[in-house]
C-alpha positions as CSV (number, residue, x, y, z in Angstrom):
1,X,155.6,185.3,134.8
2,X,158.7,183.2,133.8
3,X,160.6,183.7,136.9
4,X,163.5,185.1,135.0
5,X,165.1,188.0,136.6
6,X,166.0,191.7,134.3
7,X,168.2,192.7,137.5
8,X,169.9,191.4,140.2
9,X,172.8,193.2,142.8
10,X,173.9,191.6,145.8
11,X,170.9,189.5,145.6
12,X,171.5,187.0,148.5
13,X,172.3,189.9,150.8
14,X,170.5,190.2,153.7
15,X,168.8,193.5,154.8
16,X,167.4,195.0,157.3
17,X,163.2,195.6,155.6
18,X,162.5,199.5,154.5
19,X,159.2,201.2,153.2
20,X,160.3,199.7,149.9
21,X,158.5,196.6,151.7
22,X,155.4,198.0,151.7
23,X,155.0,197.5,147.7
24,X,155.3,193.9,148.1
25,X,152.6,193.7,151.1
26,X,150.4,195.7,148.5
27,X,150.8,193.5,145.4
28,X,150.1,190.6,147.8
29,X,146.9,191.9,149.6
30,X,145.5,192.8,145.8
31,X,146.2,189.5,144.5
32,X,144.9,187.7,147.4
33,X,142.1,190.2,148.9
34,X,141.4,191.9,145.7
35,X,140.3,195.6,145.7
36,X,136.8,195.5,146.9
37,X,137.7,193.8,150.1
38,X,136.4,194.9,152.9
39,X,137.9,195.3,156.3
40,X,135.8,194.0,159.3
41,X,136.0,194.9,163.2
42,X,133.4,193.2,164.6
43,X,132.1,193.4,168.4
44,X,130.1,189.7,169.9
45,X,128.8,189.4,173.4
46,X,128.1,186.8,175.4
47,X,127.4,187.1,179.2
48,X,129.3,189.8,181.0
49,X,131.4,190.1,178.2
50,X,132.0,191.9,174.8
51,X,134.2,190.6,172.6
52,X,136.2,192.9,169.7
53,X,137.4,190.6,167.0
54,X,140.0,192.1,164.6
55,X,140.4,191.5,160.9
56,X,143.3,192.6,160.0
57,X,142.0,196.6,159.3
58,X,145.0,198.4,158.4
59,X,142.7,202.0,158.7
60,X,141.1,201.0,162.2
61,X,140.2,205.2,164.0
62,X,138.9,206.1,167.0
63,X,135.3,207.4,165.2
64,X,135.1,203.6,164.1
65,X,136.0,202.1,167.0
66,X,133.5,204.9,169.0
67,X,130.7,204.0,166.1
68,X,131.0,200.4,167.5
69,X,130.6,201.0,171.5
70,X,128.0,203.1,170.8
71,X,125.9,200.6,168.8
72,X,126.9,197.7,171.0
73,X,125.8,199.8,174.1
74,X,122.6,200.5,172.6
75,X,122.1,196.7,171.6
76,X,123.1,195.3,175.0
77,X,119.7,197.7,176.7
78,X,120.2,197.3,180.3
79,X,122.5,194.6,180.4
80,X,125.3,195.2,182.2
81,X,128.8,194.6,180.5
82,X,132.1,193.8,183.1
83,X,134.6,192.5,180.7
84,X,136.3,193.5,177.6
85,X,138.2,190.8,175.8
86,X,139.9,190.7,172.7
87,X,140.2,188.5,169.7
88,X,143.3,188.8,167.9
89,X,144.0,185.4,166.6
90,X,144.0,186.1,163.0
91,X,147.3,187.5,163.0
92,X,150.0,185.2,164.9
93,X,154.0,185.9,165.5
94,X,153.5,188.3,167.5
95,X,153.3,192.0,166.9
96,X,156.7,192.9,165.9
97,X,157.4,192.7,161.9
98,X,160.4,190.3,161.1
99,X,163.8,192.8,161.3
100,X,161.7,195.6,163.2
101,X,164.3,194.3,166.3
102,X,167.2,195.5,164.3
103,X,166.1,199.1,165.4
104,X,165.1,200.6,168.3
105,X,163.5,203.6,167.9
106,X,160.1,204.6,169.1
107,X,158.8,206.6,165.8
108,X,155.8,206.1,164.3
109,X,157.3,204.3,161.5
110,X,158.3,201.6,163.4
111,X,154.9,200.8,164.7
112,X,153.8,197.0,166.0
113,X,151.2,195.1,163.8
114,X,148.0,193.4,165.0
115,X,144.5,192.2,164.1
116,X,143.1,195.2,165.5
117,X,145.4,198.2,165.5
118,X,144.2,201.7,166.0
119,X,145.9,204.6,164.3
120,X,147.9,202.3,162.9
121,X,149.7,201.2,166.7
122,X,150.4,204.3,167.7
123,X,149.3,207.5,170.0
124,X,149.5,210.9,170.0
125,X,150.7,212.3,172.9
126,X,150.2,216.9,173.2
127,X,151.1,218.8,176.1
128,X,149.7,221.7,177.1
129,X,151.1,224.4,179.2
130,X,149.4,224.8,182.8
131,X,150.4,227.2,185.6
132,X,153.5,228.6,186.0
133,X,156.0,226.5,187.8
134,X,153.4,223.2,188.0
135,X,153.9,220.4,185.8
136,X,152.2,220.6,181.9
137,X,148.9,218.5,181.2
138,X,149.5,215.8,179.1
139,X,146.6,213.8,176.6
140,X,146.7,210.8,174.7
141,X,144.9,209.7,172.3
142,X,143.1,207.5,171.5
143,X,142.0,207.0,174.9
144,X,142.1,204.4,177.8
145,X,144.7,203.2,180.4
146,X,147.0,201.8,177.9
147,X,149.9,204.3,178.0
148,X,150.9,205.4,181.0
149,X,152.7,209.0,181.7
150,X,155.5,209.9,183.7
151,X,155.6,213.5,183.4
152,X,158.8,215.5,184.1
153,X,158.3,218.4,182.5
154,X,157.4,222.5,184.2
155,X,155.5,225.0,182.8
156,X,157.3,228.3,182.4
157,X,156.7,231.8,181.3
158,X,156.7,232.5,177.3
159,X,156.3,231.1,174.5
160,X,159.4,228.4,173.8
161,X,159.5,224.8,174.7
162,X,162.0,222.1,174.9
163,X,160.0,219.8,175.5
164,X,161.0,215.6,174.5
165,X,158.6,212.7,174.4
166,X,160.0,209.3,174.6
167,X,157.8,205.9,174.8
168,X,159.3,203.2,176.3
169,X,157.8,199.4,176.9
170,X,156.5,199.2,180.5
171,X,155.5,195.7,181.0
172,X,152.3,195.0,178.3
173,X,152.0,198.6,178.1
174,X,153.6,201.8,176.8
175,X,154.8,204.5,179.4
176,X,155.6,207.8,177.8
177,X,158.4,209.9,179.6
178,X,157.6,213.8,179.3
179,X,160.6,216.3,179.9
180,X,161.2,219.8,179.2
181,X,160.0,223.0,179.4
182,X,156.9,224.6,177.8
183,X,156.1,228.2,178.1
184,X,152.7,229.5,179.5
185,X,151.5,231.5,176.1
186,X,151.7,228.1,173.9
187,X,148.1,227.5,175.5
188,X,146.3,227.4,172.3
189,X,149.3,225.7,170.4
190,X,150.6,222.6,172.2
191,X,153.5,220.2,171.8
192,X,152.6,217.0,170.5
193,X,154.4,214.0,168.7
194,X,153.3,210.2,167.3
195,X,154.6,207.3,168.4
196,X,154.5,203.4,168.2
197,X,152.6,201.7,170.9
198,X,154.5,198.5,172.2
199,X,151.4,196.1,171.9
200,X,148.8,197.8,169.5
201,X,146.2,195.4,170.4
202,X,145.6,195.6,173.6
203,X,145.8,199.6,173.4
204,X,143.1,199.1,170.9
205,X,141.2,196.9,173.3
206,X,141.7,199.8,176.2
207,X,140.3,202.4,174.4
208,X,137.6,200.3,173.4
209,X,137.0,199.7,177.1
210,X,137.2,203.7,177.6
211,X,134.4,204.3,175.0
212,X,132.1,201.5,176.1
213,X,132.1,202.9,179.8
214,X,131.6,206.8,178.4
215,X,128.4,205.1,176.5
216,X,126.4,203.2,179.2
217,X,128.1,205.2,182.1
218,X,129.9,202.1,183.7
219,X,132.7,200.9,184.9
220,X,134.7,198.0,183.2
221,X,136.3,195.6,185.3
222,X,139.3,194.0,183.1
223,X,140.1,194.6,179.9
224,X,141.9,191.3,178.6
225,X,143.7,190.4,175.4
């Protein structure tokens, strides 16, 4: 509390940030939230138009974010819903922490920040084998038209795979480019990795989009951030 400092080595040094960053986010959020904070996504409507507002959730999943269509869907009766728009505003600077630009790496470690994030930015992408010699079936999740595929790989006899994911930016989405092999007996055992999501936001506000049509069996015109 005096501001002295015990240690100090190469103190003016700048670094690129590591997880080591993550104890001084938490001291911060304690002294400042305090530990019975709650985390709110909330859902508003007005017109044509529902409206998910993040709060900064830092544990947003899909069965949350599925609890929420549901209820708003059964709330809204028989009015009919067009638009999806989100409501990120609490968080601003965009969605890349400061020095996450000194990397470039599409891990799940390295995953964008927002308002509203699901699974913490990121998808997991499996693929499963299909007939031989015809291209694997790939699934993301969560769901939604946010990540788009571009799918390389063949399905082959056996059991071995060499198959690689790789997301790359495509515009305000993600594209995930699938090559490799996969063998036909890894059926019940598919290849599947994590990895960041370029704008976690606006993913979060497609699958959103993708659970609210499953609910009330429509079709959403724009989903906007």
């Amino acid at each position: 509390k005096t501001g002295e400092s015990w240690f100090r080595q190469d103190g003016e040094k700048r670094r690129i940030p590591a997880s080591t960053i993550k104890l001084f986010t938490s001291a911060v959020a304690l002294d400042r939230l305090g530990s019975n904070h709650v985390f709110k996504t909330e859902v508003r409507q007005h017109d044509d138009t529902l409206y998910l507002v993040g709060n900064g959730d830092p544990v947003l999943h899909l069965n949350d974010l599925n609890r929420l269509a549901r209820t708003a869907v059964n709330a809204l009766g028989t009015r009919r819903i067009k638009n999806i728009r989100l409501d990120d505003s609490l968080f601003q600077g965009g969605v890349l922490p400061p020095g996450f630009d000194k990397k470039n790496t599409d891990s799940a470690y390295r995953a964008s920040v927002g308002a509203v994030a699901l699974h913490g930015g990121t998808a997991k992408v499996s693929v499963f084998p299909s007939r031989e010699g015809q291209a694997p079936r790939v699934k993301i999740e969560p769901p939604g038209r946010y990540v788009r595929i571009d799918n390389q790989a063949l399905s082959v006899s056996g059991s071995g795979s060499t198959i690689r994911l790789a997301m790359k930016p495509d515009g305000k989405h993600s594209k995930v480019h699938v090559t490799g092999r996969i063998g036909r007996k890894r059926a019940t055992r598919p290849i599947w990795g994590v990895r960041r999501l370029e704008d976690p936001p606006l993913a979060t506000a497609y699958a959103f989009a993708a659970l609210i049509e499953k609910h009330c069996q429509c079709t959403i015109n724009k989903t906007i951030k």
